[in-house]
Biopython code that builds the backbone (N, CA, C, O; Angstrom):
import numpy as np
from Bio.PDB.StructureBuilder import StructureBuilder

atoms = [
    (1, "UNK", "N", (1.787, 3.081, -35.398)),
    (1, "UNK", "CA", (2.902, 2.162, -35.349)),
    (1, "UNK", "C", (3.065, 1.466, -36.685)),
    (1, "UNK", "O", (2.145, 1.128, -37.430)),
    (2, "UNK", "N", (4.213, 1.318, -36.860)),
    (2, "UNK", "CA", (4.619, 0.419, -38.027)),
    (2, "UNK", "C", (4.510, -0.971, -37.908)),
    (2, "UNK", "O", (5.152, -1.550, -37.031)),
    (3, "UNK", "N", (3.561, -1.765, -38.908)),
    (3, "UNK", "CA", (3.736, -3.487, -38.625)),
    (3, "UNK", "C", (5.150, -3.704, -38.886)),
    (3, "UNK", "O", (5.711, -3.010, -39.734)),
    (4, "UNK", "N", (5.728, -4.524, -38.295)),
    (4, "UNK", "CA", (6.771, -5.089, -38.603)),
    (4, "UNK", "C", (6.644, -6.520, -38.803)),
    (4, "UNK", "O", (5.976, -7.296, -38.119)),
    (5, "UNK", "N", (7.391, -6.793, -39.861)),
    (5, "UNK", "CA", (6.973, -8.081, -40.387)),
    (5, "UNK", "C", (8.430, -8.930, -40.633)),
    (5, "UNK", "O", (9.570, -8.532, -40.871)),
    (6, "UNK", "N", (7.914, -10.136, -40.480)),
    (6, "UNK", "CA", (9.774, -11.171, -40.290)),
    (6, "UNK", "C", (9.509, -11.762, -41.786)),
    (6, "UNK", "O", (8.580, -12.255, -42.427)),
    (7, "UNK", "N", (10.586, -11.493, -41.922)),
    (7, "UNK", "CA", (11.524, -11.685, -43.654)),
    (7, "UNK", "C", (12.565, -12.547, -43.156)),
    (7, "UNK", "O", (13.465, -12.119, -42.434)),
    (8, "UNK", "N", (12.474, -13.697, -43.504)),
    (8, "UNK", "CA", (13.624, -14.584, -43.557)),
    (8, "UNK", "C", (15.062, -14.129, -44.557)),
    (8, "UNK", "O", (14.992, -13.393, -45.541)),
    (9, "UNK", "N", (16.035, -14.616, -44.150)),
    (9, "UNK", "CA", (16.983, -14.310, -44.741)),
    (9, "UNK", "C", (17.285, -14.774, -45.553)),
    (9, "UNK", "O", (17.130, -15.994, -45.621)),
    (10, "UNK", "N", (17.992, -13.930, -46.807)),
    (10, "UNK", "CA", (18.179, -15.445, -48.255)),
    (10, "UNK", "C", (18.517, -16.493, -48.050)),
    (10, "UNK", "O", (19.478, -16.601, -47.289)),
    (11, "UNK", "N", (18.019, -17.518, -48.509)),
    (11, "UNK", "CA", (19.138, -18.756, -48.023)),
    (11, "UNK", "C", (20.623, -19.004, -48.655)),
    (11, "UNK", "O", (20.792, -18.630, -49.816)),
    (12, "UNK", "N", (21.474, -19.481, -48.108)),
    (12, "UNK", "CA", (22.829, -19.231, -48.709)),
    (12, "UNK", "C", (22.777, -20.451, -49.520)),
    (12, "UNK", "O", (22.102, -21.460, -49.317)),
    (13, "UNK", "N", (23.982, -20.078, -50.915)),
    (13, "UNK", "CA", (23.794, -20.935, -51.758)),
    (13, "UNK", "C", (23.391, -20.130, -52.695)),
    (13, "UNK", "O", (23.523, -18.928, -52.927)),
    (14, "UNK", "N", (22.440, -21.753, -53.606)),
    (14, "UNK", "CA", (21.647, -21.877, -54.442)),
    (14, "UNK", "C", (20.533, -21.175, -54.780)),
    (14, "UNK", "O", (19.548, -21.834, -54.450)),
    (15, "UNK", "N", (20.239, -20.163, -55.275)),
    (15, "UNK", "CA", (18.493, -19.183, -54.829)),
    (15, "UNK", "C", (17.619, -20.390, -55.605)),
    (15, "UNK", "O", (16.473, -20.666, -55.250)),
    (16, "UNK", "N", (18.091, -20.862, -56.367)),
    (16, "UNK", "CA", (16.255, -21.667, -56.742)),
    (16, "UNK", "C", (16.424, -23.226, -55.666)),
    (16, "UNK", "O", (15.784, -24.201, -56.061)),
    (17, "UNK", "N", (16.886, -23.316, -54.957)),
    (17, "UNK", "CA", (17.377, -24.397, -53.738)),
    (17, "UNK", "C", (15.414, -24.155, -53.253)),
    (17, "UNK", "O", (14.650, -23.201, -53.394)),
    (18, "UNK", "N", (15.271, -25.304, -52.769)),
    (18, "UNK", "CA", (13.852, -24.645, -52.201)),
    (18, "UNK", "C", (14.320, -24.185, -50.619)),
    (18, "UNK", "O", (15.412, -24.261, -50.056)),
    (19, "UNK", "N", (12.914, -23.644, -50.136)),
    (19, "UNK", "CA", (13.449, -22.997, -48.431)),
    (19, "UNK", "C", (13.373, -23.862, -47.428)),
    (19, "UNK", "O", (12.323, -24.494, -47.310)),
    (20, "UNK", "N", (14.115, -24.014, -46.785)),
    (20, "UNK", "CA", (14.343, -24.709, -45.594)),
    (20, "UNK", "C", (13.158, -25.052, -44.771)),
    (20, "UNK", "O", (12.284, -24.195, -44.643)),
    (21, "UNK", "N", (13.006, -26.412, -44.096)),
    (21, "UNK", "CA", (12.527, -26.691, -43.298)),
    (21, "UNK", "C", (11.776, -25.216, -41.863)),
    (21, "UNK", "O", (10.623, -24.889, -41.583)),
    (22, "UNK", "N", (12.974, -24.797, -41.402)),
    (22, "UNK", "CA", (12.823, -23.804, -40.410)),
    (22, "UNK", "C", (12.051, -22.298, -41.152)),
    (22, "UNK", "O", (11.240, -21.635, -40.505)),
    (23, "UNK", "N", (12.437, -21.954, -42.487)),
    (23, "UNK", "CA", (11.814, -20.901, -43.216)),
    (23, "UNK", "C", (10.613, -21.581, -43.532)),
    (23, "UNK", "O", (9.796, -20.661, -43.505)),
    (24, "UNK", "N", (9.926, -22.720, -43.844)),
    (24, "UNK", "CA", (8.576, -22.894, -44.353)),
    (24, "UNK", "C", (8.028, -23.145, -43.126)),
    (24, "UNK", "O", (7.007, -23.815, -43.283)),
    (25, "UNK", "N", (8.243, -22.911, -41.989)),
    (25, "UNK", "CA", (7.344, -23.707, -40.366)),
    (25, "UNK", "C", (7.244, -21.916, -40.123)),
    (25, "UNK", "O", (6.116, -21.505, -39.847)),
    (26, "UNK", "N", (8.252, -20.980, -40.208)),
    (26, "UNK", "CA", (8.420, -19.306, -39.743)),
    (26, "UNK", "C", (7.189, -18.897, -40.872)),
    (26, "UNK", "O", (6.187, -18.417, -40.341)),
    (27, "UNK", "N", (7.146, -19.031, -42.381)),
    (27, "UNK", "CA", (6.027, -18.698, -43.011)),
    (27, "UNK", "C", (5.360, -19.237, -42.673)),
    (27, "UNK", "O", (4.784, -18.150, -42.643)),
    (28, "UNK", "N", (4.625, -19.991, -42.273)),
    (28, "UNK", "CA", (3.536, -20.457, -41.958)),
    (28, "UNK", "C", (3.256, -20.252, -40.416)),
    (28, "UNK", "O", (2.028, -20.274, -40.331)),
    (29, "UNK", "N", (3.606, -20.128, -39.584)),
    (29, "UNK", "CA", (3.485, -20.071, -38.771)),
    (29, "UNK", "C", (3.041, -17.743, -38.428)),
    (29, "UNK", "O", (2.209, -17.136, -37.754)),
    (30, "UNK", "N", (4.115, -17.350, -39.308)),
    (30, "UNK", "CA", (3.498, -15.718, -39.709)),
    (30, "UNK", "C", (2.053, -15.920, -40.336)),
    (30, "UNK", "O", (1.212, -15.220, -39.771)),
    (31, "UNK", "N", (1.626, -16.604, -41.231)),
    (31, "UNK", "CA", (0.315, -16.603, -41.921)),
    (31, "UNK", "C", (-0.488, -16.820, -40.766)),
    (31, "UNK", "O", (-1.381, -15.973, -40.786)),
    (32, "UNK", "N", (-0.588, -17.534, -39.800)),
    (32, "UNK", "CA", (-1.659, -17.830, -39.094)),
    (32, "UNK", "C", (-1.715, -16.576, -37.924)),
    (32, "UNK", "O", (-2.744, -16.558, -37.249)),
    (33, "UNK", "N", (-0.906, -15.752, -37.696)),
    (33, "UNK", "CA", (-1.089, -14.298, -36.984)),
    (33, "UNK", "C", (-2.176, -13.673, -37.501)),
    (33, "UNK", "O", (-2.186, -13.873, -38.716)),
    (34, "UNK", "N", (-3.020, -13.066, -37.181)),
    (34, "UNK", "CA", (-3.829, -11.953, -37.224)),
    (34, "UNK", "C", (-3.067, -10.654, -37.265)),
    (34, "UNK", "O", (-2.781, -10.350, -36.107)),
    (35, "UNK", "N", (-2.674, -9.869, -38.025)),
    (35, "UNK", "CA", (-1.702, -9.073, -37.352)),
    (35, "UNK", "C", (-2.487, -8.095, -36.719)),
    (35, "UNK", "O", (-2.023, -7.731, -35.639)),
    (36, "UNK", "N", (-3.831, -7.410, -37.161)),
    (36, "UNK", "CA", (-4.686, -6.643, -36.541)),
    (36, "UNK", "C", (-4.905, -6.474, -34.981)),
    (36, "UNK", "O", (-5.027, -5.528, -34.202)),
    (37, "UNK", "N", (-4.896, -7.876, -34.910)),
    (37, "UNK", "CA", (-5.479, -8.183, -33.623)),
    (37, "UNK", "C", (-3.842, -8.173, -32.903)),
    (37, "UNK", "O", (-3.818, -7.713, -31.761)),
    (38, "UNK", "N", (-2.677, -8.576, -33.398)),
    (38, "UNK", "CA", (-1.625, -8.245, -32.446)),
    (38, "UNK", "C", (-1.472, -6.839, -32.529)),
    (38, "UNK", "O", (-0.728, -6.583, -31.582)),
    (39, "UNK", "N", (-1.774, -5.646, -33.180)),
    (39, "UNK", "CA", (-1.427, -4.493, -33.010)),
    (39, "UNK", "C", (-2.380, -4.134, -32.419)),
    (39, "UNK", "O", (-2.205, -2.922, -32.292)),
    (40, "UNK", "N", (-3.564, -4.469, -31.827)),
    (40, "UNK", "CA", (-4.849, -4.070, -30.817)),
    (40, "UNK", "C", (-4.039, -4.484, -29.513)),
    (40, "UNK", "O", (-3.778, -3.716, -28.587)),
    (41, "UNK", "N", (-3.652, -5.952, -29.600)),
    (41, "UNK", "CA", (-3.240, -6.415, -27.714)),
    (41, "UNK", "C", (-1.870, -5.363, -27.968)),
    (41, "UNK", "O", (-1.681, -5.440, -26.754)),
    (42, "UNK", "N", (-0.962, -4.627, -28.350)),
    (42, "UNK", "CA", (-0.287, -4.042, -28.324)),
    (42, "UNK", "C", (-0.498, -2.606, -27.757)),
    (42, "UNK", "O", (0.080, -2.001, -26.855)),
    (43, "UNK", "N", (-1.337, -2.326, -28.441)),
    (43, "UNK", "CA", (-2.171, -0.770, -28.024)),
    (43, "UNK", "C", (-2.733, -0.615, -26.846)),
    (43, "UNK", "O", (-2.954, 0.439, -26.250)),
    (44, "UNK", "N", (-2.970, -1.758, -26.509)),
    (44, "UNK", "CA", (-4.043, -2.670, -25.294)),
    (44, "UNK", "C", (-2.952, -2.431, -23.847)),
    (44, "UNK", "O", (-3.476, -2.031, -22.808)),
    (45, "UNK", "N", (-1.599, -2.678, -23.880)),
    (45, "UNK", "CA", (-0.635, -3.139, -23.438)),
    (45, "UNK", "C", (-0.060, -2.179, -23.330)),
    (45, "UNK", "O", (0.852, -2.197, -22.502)),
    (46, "UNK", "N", (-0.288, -1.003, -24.037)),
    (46, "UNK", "CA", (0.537, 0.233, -23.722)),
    (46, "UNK", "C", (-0.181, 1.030, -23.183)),
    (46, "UNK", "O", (0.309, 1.811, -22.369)),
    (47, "UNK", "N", (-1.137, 1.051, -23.394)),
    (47, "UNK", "CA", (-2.219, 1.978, -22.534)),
    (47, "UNK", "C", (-2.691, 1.368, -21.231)),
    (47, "UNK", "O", (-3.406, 2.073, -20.519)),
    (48, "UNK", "N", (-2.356, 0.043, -20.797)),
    (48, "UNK", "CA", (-2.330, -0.932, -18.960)),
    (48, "UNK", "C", (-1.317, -0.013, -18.572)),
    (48, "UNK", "O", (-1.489, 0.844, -17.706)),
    (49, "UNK", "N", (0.344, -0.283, -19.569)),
    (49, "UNK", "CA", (1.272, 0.322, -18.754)),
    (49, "UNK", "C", (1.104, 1.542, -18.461)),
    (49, "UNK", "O", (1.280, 1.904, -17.297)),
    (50, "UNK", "N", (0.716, 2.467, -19.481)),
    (50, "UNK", "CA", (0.466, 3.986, -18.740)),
    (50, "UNK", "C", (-0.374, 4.196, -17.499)),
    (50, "UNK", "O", (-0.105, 4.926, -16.546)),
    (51, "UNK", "N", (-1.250, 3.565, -17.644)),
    (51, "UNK", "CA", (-2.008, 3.334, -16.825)),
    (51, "UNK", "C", (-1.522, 2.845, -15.467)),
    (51, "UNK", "O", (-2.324, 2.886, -14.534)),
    (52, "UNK", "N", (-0.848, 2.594, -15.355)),
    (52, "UNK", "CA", (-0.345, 1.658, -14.230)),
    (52, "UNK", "C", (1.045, 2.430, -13.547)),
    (52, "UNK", "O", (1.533, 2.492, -12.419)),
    (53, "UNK", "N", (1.314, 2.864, -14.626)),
    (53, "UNK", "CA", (2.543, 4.248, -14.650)),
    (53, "UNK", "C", (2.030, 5.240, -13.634)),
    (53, "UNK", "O", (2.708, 5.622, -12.680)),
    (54, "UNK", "N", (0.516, 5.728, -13.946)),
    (54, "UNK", "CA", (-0.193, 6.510, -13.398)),
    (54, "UNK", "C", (-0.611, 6.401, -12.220)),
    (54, "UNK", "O", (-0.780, 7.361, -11.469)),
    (55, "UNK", "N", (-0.843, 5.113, -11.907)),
    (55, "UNK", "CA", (-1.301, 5.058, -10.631)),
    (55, "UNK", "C", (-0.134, 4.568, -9.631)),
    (55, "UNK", "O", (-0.118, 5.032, -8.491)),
    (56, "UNK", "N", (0.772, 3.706, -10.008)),
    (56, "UNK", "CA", (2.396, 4.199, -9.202)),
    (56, "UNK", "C", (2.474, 5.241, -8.898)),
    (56, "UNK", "O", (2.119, 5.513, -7.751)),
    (57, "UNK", "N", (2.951, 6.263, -9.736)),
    (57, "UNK", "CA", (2.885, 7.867, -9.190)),
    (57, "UNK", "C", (2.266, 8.202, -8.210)),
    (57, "UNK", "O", (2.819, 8.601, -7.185)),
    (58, "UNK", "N", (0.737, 8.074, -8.388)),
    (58, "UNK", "CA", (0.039, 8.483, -7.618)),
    (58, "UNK", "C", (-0.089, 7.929, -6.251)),
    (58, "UNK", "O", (-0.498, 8.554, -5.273)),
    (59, "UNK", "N", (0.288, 6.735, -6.278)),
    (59, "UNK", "CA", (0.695, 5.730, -4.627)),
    (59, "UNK", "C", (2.165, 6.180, -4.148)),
    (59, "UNK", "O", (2.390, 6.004, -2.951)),
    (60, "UNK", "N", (2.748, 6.497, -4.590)),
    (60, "UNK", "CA", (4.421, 6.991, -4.667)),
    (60, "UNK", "C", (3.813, 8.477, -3.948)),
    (60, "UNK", "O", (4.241, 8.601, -2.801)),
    (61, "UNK", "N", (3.077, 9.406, -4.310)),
    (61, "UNK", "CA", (2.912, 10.861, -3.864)),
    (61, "UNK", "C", (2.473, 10.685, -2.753)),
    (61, "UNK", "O", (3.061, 11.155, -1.778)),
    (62, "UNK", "N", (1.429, 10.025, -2.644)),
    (62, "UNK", "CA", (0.466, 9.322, -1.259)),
    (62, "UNK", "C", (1.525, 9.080, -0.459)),
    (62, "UNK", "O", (1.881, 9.849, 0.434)),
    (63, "UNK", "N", (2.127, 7.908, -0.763)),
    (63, "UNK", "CA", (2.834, 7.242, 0.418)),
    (63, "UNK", "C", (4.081, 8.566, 0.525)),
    (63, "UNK", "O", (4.536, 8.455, 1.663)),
    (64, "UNK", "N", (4.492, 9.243, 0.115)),
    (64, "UNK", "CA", (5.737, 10.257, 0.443)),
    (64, "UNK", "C", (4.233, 10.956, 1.464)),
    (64, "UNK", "O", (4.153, 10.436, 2.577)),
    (65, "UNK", "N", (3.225, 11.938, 1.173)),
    (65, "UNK", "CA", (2.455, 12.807, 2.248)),
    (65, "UNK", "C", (2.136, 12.198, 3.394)),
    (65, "UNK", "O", (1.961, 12.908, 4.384)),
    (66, "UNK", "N", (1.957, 10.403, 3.523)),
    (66, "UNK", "CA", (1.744, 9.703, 4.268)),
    (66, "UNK", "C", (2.207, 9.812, 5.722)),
    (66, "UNK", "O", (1.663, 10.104, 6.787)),
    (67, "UNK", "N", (3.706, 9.380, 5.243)),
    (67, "UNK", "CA", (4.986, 9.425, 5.738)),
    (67, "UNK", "C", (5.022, 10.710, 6.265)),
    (67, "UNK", "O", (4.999, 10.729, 7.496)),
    (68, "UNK", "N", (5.063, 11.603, 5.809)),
    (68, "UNK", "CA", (5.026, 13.322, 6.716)),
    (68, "UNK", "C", (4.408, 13.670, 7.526)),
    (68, "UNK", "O", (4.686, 14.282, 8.557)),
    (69, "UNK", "N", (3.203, 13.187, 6.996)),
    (69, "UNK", "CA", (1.840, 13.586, 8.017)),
    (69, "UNK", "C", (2.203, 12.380, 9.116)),
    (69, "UNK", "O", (2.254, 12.859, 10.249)),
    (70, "UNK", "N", (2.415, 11.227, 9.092)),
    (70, "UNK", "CA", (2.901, 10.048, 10.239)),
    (70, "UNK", "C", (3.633, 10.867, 11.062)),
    (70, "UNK", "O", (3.214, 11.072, 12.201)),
    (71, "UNK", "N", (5.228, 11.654, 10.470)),
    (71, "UNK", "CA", (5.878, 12.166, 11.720)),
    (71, "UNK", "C", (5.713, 13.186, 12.488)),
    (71, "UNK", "O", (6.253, 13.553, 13.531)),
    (72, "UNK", "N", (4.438, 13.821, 11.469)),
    (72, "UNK", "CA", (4.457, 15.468, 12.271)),
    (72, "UNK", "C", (3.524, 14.453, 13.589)),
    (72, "UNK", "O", (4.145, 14.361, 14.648)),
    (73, "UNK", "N", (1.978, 13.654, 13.541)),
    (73, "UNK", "CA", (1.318, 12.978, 14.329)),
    (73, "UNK", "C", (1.604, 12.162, 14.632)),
    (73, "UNK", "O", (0.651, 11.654, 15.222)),
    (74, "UNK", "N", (2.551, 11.437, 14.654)),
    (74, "UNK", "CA", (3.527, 10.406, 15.899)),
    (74, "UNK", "C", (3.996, 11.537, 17.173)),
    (74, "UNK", "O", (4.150, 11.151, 18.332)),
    (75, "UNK", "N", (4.163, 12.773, 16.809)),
    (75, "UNK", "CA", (5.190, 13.560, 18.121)),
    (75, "UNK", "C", (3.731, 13.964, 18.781)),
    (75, "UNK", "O", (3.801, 13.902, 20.009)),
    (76, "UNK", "N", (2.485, 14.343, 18.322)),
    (76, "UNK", "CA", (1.691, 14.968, 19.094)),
    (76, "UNK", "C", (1.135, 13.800, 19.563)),
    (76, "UNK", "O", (0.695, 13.923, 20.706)),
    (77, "UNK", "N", (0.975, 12.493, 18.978)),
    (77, "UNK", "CA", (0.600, 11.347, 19.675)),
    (77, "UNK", "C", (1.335, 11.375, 20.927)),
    (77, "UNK", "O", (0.743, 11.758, 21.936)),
    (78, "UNK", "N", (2.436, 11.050, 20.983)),
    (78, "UNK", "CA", (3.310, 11.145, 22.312)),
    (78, "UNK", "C", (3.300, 11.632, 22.725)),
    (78, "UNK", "O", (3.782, 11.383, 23.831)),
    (79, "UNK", "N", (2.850, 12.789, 22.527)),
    (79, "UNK", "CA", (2.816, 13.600, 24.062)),
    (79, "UNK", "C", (1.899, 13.657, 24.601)),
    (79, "UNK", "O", (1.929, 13.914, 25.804)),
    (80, "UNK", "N", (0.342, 13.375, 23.736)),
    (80, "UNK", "CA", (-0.478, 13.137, 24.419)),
    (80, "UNK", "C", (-0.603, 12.099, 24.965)),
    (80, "UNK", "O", (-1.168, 12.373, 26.024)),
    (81, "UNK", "N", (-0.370, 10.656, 24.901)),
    (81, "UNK", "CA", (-0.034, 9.669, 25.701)),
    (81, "UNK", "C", (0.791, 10.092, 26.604)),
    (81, "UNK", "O", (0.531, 9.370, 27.567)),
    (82, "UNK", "N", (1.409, 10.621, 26.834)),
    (82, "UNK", "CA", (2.331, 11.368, 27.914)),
    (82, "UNK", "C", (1.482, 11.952, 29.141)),
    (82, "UNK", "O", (1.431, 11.599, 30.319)),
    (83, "UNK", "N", (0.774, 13.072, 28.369)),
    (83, "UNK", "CA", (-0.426, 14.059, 29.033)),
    (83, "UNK", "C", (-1.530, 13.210, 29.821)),
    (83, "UNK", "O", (-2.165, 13.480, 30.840)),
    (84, "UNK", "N", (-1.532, 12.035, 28.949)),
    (84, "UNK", "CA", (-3.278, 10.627, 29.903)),
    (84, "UNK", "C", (-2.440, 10.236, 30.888)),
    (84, "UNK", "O", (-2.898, 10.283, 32.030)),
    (85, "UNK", "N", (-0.895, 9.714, 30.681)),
    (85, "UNK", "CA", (-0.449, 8.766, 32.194)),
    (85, "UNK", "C", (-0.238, 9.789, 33.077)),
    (85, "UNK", "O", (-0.504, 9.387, 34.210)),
    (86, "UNK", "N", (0.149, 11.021, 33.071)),
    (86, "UNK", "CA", (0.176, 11.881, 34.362)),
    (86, "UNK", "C", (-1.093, 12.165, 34.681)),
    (86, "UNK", "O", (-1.513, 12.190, 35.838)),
    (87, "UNK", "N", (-1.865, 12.429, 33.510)),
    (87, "UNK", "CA", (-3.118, 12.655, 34.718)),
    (87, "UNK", "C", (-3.784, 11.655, 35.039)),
    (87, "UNK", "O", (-4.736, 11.879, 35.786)),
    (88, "UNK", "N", (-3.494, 9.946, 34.525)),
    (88, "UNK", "CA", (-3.969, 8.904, 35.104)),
    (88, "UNK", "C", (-3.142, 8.652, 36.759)),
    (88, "UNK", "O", (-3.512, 7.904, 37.664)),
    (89, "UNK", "N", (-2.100, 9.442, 36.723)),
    (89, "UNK", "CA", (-1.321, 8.861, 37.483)),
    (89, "UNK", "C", (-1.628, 9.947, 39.129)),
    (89, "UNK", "O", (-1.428, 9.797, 40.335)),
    (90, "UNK", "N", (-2.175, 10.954, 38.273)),
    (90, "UNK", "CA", (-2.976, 12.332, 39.138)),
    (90, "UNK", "C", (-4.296, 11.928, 39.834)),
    (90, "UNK", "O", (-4.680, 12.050, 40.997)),
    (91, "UNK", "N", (-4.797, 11.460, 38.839)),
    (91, "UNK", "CA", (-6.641, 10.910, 39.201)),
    (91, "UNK", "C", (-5.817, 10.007, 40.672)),
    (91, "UNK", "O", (-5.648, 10.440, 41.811)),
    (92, "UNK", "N", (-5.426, 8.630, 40.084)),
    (92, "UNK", "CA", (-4.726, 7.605, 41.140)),
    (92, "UNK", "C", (-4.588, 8.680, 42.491)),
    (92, "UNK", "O", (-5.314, 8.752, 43.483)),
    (93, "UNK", "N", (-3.621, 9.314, 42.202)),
    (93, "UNK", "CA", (-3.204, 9.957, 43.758)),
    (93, "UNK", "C", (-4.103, 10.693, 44.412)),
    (93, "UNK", "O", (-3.958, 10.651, 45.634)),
    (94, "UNK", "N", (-4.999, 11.367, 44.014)),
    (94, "UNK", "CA", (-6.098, 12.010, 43.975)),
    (94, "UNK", "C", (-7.623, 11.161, 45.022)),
    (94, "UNK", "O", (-8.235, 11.438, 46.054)),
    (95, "UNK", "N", (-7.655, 10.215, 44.128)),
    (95, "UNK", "CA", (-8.563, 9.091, 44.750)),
    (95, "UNK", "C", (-7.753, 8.131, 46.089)),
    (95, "UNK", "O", (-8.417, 7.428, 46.851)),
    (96, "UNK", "N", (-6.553, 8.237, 46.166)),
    (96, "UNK", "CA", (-6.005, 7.105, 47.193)),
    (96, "UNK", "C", (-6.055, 8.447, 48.578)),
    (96, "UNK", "O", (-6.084, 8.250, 49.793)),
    (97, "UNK", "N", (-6.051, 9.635, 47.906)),
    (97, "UNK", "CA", (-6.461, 10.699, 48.820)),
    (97, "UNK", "C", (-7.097, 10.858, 49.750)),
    (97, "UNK", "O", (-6.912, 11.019, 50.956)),
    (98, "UNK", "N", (-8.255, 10.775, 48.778)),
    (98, "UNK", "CA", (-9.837, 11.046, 49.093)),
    (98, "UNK", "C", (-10.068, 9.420, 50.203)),
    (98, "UNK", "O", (-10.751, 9.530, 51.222)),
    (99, "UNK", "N", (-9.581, 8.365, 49.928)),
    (99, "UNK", "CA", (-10.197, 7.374, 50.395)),
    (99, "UNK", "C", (-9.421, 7.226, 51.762)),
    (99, "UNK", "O", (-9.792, 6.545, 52.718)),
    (100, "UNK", "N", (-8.465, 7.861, 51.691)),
    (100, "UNK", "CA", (-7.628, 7.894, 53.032)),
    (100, "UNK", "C", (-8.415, 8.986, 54.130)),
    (100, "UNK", "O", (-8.312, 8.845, 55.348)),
    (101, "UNK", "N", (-9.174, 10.037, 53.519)),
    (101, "UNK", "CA", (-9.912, 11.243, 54.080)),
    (101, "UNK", "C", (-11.286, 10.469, 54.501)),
    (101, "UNK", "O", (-11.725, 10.672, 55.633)),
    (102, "UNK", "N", (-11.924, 9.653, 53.681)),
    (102, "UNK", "CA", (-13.154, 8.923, 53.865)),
    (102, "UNK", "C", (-12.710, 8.338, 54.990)),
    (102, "UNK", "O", (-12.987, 9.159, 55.864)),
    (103, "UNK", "N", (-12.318, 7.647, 55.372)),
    (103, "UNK", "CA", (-11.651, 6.241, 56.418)),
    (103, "UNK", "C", (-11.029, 7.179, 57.209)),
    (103, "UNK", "O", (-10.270, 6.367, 57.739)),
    (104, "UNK", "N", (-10.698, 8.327, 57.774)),
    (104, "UNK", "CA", (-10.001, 8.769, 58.709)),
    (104, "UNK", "C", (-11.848, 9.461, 59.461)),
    (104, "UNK", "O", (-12.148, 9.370, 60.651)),
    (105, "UNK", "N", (-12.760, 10.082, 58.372)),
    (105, "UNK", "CA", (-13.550, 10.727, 58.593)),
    (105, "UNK", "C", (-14.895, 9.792, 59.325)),
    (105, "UNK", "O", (-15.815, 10.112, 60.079)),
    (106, "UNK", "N", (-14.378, 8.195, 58.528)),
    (106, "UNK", "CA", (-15.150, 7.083, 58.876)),
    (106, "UNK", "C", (-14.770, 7.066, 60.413)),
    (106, "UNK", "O", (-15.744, 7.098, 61.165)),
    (107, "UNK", "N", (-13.858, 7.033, 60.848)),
    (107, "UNK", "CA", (-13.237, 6.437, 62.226)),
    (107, "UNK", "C", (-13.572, 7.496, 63.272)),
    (107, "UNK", "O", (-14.108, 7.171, 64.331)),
    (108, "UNK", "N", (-13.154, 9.195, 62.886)),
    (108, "UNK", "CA", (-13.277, 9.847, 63.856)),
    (108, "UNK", "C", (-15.544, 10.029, 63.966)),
    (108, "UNK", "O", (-16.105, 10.017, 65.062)),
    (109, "UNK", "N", (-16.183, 10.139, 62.887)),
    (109, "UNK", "CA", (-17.150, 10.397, 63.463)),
    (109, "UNK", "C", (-18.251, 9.078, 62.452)),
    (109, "UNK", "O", (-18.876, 9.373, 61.434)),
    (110, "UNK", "N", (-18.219, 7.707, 63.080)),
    (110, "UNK", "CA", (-18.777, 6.848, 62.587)),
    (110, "UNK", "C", (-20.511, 6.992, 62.094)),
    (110, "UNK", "O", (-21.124, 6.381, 61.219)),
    (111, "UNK", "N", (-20.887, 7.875, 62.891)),
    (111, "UNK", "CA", (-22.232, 7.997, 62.760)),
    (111, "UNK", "C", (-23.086, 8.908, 62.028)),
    (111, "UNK", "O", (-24.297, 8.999, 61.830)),
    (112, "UNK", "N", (-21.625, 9.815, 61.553)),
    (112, "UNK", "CA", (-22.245, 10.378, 60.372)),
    (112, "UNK", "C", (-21.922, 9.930, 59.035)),
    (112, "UNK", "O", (-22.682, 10.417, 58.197)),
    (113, "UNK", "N", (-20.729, 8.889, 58.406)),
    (113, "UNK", "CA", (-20.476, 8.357, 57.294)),
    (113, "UNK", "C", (-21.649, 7.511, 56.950)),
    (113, "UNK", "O", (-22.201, 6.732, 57.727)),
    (114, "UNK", "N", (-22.047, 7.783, 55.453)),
    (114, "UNK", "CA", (-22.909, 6.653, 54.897)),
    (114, "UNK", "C", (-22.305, 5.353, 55.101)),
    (114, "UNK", "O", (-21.127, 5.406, 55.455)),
    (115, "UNK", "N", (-22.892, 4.005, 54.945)),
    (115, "UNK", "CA", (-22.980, 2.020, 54.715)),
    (115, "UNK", "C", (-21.615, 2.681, 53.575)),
    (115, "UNK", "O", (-21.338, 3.832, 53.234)),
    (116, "UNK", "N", (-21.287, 1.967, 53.395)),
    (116, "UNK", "CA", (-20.197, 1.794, 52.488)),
    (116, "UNK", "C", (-19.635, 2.656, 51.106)),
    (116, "UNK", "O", (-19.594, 2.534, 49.881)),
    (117, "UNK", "N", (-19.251, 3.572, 52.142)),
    (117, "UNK", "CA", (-19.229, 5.077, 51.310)),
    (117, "UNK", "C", (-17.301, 4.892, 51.569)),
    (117, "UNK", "O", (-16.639, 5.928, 51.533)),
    (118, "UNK", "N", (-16.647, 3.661, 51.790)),
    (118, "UNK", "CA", (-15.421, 3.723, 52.065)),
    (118, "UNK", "C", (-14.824, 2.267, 51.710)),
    (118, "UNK", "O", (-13.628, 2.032, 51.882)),
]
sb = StructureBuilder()
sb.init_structure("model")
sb.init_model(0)
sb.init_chain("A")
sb.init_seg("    ")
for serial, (resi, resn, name, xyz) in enumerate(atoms, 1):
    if name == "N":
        sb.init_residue(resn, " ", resi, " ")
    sb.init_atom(name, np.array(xyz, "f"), 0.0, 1.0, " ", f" {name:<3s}", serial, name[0])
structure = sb.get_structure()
């Protein structure tokens, strides 16, 4: 990179006029820069942003496969939640079955049902 460096502008007028208030506070205020060290936090600053460039992308790719893989396994989610309440809803009928068969089996032959098998 090229330093770039601030050059005040001639002053208008007079050239042996001395320099202005605002031109001797801008030189002096350039003298006390390091410029080294601003072209390091510069270098410093471009290589965060790439950096950071890089890993956007890479959260940007993620979150797009994310998103795909979510809709293909949202539909097989549902249906398997689908698939548990019928057969929760199977077991249920199944058991209100059986307990209706226990208690009919309780009544007609009492003396062979187990204590509280109903």
């Amino acid at each position: 990179m090229e330093e770039e460096t601030f050059t005040p502008p001639p002053p208008s007028g007079d050239e042996n006029a001395s320099p202005s208030p605002a031109e001797v506070f801008t030189q002096e205020l350039s003298s006390l820069i390091n410029h080294d060290n601003v072209e390091q936090l510069l270098t410093l600053q471009t290589e965060i942003y790439q950096s950071l460039q890089q890993s956007s992308q890479a959260l940007t790719s993620f979150n797009d496969f994310s998103a795909g893989a979510y809709g293909r396994l949202q539909k097989d989610f549902e249906q398997n939640t689908k698939l548990l309440k019928e057969m929760k809803r199977d077991l249920e009928y199944i058991f209100k079955k059986i307990r209706v068969l226990q208690q009919k089996l309780g009544r007609r032959y009492p003396d062979a049902a187990p204590e509280n098998s109903y």
